[in-house]
N, C-alpha and C positions, 0 to 999 in steps of 0.2 A: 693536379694539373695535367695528368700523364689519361687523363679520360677521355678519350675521344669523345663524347657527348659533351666534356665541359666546354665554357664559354666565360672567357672574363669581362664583364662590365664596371665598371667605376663608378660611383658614387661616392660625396662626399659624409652622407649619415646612412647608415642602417638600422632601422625599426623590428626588434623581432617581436612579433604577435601584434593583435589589433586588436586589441579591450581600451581601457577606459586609458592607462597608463599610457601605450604607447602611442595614441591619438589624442591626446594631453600634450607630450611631447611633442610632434609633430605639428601641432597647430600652434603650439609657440612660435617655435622654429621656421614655421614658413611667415612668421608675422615680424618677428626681428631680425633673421638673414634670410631674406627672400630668394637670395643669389643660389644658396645650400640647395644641394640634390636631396632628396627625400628618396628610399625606398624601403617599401616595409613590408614584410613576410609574414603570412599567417596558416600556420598548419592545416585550420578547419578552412572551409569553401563559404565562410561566413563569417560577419564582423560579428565582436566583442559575444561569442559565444561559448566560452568558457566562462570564468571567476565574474564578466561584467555583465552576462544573461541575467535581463530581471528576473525570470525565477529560479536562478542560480546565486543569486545574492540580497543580501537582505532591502536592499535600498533605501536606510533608512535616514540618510542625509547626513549623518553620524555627526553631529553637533554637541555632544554631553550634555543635550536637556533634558535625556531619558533615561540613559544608561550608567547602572546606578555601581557599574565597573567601575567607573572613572572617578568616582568618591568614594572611596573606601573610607569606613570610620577610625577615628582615632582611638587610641587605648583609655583618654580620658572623657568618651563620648563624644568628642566634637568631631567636624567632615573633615576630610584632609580635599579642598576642591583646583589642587594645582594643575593637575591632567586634565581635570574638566575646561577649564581656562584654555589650556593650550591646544586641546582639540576643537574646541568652537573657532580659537584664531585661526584655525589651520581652516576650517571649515567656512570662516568669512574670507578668505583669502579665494576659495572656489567661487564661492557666490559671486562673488565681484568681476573673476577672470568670465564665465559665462554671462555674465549683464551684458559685458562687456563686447562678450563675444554678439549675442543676440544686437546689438547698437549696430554694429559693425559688417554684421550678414556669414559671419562666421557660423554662428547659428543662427536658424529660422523658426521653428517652433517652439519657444520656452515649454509652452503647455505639455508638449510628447515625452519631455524629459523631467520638468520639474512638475509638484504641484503639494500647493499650501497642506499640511495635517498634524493637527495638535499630536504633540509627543508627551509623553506621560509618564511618569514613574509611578508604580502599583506595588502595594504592601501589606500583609495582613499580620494579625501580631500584635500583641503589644510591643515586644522590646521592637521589629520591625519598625510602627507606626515611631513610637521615639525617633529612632534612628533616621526615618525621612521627614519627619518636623528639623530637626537638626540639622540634615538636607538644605533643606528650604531655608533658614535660618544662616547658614552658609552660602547659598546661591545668590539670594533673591536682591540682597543688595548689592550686587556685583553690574556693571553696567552692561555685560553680554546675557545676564540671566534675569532683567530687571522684568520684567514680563510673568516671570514664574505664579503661579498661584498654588495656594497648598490647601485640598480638601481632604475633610475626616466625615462629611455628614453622609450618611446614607443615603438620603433624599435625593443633594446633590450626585452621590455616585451613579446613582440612579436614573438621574435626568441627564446625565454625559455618558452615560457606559451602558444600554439599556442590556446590551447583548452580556454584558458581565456580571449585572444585576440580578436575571433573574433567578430564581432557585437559591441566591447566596443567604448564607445564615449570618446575618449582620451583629449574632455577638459576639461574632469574633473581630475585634477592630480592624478596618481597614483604614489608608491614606492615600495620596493623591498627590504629586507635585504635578503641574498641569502643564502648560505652554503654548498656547496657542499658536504661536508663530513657526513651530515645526514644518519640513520637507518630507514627502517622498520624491523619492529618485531615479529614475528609469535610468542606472547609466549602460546600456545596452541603446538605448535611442539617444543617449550623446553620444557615445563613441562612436555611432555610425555619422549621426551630425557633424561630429568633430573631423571623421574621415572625409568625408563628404567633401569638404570643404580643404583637408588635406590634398587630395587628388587634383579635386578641383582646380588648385592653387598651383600643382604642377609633380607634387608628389607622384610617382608610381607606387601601387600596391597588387600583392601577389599573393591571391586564396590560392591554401590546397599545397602550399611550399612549405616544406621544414626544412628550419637551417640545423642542418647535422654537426658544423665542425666550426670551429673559431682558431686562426692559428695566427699573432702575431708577426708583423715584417721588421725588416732591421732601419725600415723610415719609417717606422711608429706607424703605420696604417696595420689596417684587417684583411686577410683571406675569411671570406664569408662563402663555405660551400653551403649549399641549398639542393635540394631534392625536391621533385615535382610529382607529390604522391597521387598525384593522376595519371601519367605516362613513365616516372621514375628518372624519366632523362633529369643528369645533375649538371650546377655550375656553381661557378666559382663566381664571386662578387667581392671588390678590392675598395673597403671602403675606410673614411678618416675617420668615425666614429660610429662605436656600436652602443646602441643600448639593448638590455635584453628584459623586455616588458612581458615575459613568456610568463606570468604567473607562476604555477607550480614547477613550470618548465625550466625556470630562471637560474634553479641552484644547478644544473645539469650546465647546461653550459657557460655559466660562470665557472664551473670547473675544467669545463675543459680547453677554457681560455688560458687557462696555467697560472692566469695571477693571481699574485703572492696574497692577493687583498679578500680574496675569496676561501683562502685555506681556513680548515678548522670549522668554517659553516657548516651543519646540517641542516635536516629537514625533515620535520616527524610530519606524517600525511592525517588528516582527518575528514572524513567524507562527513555531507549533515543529511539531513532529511527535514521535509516540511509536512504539515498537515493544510492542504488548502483548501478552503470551504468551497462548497460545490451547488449550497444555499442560497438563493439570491437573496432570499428574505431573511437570510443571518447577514449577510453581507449589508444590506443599506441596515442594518444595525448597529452598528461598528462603523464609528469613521476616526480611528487614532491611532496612534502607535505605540502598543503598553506595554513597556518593559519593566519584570519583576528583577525579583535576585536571583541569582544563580545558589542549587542546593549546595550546605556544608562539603566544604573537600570538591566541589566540582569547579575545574577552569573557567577564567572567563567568557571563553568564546560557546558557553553551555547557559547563558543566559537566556529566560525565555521570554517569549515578546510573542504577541498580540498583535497582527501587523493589518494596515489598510495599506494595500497597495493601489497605483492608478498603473495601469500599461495595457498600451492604447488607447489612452484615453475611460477605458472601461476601469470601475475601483472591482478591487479582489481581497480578499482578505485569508491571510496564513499562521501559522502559529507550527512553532518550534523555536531550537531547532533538536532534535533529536540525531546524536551523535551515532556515525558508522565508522567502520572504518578500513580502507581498503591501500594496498601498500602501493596506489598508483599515484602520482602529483598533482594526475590532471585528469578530470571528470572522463574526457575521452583519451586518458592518457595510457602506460603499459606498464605489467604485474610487478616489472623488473625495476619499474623505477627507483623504489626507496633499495633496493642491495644493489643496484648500479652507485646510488648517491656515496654510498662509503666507501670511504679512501682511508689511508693512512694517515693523512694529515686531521680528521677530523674522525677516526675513530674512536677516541677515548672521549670526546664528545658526545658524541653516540651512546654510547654505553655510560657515561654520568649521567645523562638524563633517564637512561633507563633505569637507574637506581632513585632518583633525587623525583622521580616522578611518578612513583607508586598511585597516587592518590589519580590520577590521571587515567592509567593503566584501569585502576576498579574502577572509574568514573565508565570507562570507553565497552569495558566488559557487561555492568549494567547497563547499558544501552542497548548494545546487541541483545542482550535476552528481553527485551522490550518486546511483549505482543502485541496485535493492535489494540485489545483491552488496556494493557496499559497505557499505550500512549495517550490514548481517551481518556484515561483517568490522570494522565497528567494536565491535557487540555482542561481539566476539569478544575483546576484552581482557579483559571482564566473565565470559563465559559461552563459555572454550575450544570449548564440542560445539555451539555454535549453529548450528541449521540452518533455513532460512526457512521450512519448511510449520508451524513452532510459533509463528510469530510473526505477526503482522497491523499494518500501518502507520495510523495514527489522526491526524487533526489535533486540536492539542491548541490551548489558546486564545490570540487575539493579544494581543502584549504591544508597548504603546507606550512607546520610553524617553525619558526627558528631557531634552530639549534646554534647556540652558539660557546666557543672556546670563555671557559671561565677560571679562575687560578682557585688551586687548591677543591673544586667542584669537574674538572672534565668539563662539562658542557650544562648548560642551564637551558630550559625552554621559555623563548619569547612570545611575547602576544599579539607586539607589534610589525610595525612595517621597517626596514632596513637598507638603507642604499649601501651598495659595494662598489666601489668604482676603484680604476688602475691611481696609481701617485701619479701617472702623466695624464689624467682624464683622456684617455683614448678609447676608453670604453666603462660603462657604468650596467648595473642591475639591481631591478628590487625583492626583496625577499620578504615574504613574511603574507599577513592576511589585517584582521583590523586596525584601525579603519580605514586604512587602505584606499577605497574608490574613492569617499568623500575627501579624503585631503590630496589627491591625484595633483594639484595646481602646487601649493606648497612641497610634495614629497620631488614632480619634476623643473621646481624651482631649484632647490637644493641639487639637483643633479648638474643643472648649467652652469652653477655656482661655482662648483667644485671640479666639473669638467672643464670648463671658459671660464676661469679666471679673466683671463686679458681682454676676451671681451665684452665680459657680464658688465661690465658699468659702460660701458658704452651702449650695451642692451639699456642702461635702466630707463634714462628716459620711456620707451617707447613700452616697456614692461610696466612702467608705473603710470602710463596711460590706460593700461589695462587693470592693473590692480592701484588704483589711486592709494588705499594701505600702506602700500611695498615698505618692508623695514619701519613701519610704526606699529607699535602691539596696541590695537584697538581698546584695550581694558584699560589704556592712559590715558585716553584721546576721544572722553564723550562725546563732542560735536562730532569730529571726523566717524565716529562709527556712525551715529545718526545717519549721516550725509547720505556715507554707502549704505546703511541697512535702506534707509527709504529708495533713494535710487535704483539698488540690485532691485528689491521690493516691485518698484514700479515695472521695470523693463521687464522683471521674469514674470510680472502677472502674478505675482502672491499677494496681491492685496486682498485677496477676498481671505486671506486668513484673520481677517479686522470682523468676522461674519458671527454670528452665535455660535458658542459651541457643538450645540447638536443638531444647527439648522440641518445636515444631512439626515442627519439619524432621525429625527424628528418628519 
């Protein structure tokens, strides 16, 4: 305060960063207390250009209709599919909140953000092929996966996959759980939509600022200092609630917010890498999103996938992701990050994981000795004819996982996303990476929850006009999902996912 350059303003919310999360936030916010000041700080001179840049993140609607993480098999052969479940609810809970928004002029383009593409699970293998029959067999009567279809013919893999097809040696068996109703995701053009409409609405937001310092008052509000890394001049901002939506940046100053609720967190950094076709004529070959399994011993977040993108409106298509790994939090983040993050509260965190995570450790080492013949020869389980001058290697955005305090282990590594908020909700942040963007509605559901107690049910009405669901789990409620799948369906323009499978490709 003693800065001659600082300046205290007031506000009743603080937003740090502007990806997908904290413009989630904020277009809640400005829809159920209209009255609330809005201001939101973002270090780059650009929206959702960290962890929400579409080619910084995978975009792939993350619903469990492809990703073959989310059913792990049972020890007696059969799918264990309760993750699967819960990730799609979380992921109809989005759909709904953006129909919703689109209805409303909240958002304007469905198409620049959303767009219909069958999702896939790819397998070769016998014990494989088993194991996603059994998949299927476990999904397909479920009323969120009722859609599913499960191919083994090579004809057919053929006539839906031509770009995967060709060159493959079909005596090795392959499978197919299919879906036609899959998303890709542009959330780099929501979050700017989402801001958009933010500001719009009366929000201020501030490129090119980082908030350095978080220091609690003895009236439960925030000193929010902020630095202007354009000119450097700093100020001070005195606000009732902080969320800190800073991606990788998140676990930094949740710590140096002091609360107790944050202790014992870490944060292991993993940088990825993509391979994105540079082919147009590979590309209108390929229209889906085909996730295999991840190799023995390798994390989940090392799953590879076959991806069509749409951004801009133009389809792209990538495959990886091939693991890096650099000790910063955030793509354009600093060296110092990860030996800044440890403290004494979550030291021995730290270091259990670095025991309990061996397999990791060789997973991230293999990767870096990856040439680019290798990496082609991995492309090459996906895309038999792969040849390097069609492809281009891209760094895609870091992803910090969560370390967290665990009894008699030190610290175990999370795969998920994590809210940390004070016992007074006076301030809240989220930690972690998938699936992350797509449950952005539900993860900053939970936050208001838990922050406004007193006045979340007063919210709910006007909350449950936007997600008609609210507090119903869809997989109880066949009509009620109908209602909204057709609906979201209708307003976002997915209906053409009702189209032939390979009318693109074809």
């Amino acid at each position: 305060m003693s800065d001659k350059n600082a300046v205290e303003t007031k506000t009743d919310v603080v937003l740090v960063g502007a990806g997908i999360m904290s413009a989630t936030l904020g277009a809640i916010l400005r829809q159920v207390q209209p009255d609330w000041s809005i201001t939101m700080f973002e270090r780059l001179d650009a929206a959702a250009a960290e962890s929400s840049d579409p080619w910084n993140n995978a975009g792939t609607g993350h619903s469990a209709l492809c990703e073959l993480n989310y059913t792990p098999a049972n020890s007696d052969g059969t799918v264990d599919i309760a993750k699967a479940i819960n990730v799609n609810e979380q992921f109809q809970v989005s759909r709904q909140f953006w129909a919703h928004g689109v209805e409303t002029g909240v958002l304007t383009q469905p198409k620049e953000f959303i767009n219909p593409i069958p999702h896939v699970s790819f397998v070769h293998g016998a014990d494989n092929v088993k194991y996603l029959r059994a998949r299927y067999d476990a999904l397909a009567g479920h009323p969120l996966f009722a859609g599913m279809e499960y191919i083994d013919d090579a004809d057919e893999f053929a006539r839906r996959l031509p770009l995967m097809s060709k060159g493959r040696d079909f005596s090795d068996p392959i499978a197919l759980n299919w879906t036609q109703d899959g998303t890709d995701v542009d959330f780099g053009a929501l979050s700017k939509q989402l801001l958009g409409y933010v500001g719009a609405s009366g929000g201020t937001i501030h490129f090119g600022h980082e908030v350095t310092d978080l220091s609690k008052q003895s009236d439960g509000s925030w000193i929010v200092k902020v630095s202007n890394r354009r000119t450097g001049t700093k100020k001070t901002v005195r606000a009732k609630f902080v969320f800190v939506g800073a991606g990788g940046g998140a676990l930094h100053l949740l710590q140096k917010s002091g609360i107790s609720e944050a202790k014992g967190f870490g944060g292991f950094p993993v940088s990825g890498a993509f391979l994105r076709c540079t082919n147009p004529d590979l590309i209108h070959q390929h229209n889906a999103k085909v996730y295999g399994k991840a190799a023995v011993g390798a994390p989940p977040m090392s799953v590879p996938h076959l991806d069509t993108r749409v951004i801009g409106n133009k389809p792209g298509l990538m495959f990886g992701p091939y693991a890096g790994w650099s000790p910063k939090f955030l793509k354009e983040g600093r060296v110092t990050d990860l030996p800044g993050s440890v403290k004494p509260n979550n030291l021995l965190s730290m270091l259990g994981v670095g025991v309990s995570e061996l397999g990791l450790v060789k997973y991230l080492v293999s990767e870096l000795a990856k040439t680019e013949a290798g990496r082609i020869d991995t492309l090459g389980e996906f895309v038999p004819k792969a040849v390097a001058k069609d492809w281009e290697l891209i760094t895609a955005g870091q992803r910090v996982q969560v370390i967290r305090r665990a009894k008699g282990k030190g610290g175990v590594l999370e795969f998920g996303t994590a809210v940390v908020n004070a016992g007074d909700g006076s301030i809240a942040g989220l930690l972690g990476a998938s699936p992350g963007a797509s449950t952005a509605v539900p993860a900053m559901l939970d936050v208001l929850e838990r922050c406004f107690p007193g006045q979340f049910e007063a919210w709910k009405p006007k909350l449950q006009e936007m997600i008609p669901s609210l507090g119903v789990k869809l997989s109880d409620d066949n009509d009620l999902f109908r209602q909204v799948w057709d609906w979201s369906s209708k307003v976002l323009q997915l209906d053409a996912a009702d189209v032939d499978p390979v009318a693109v490709s074809a």
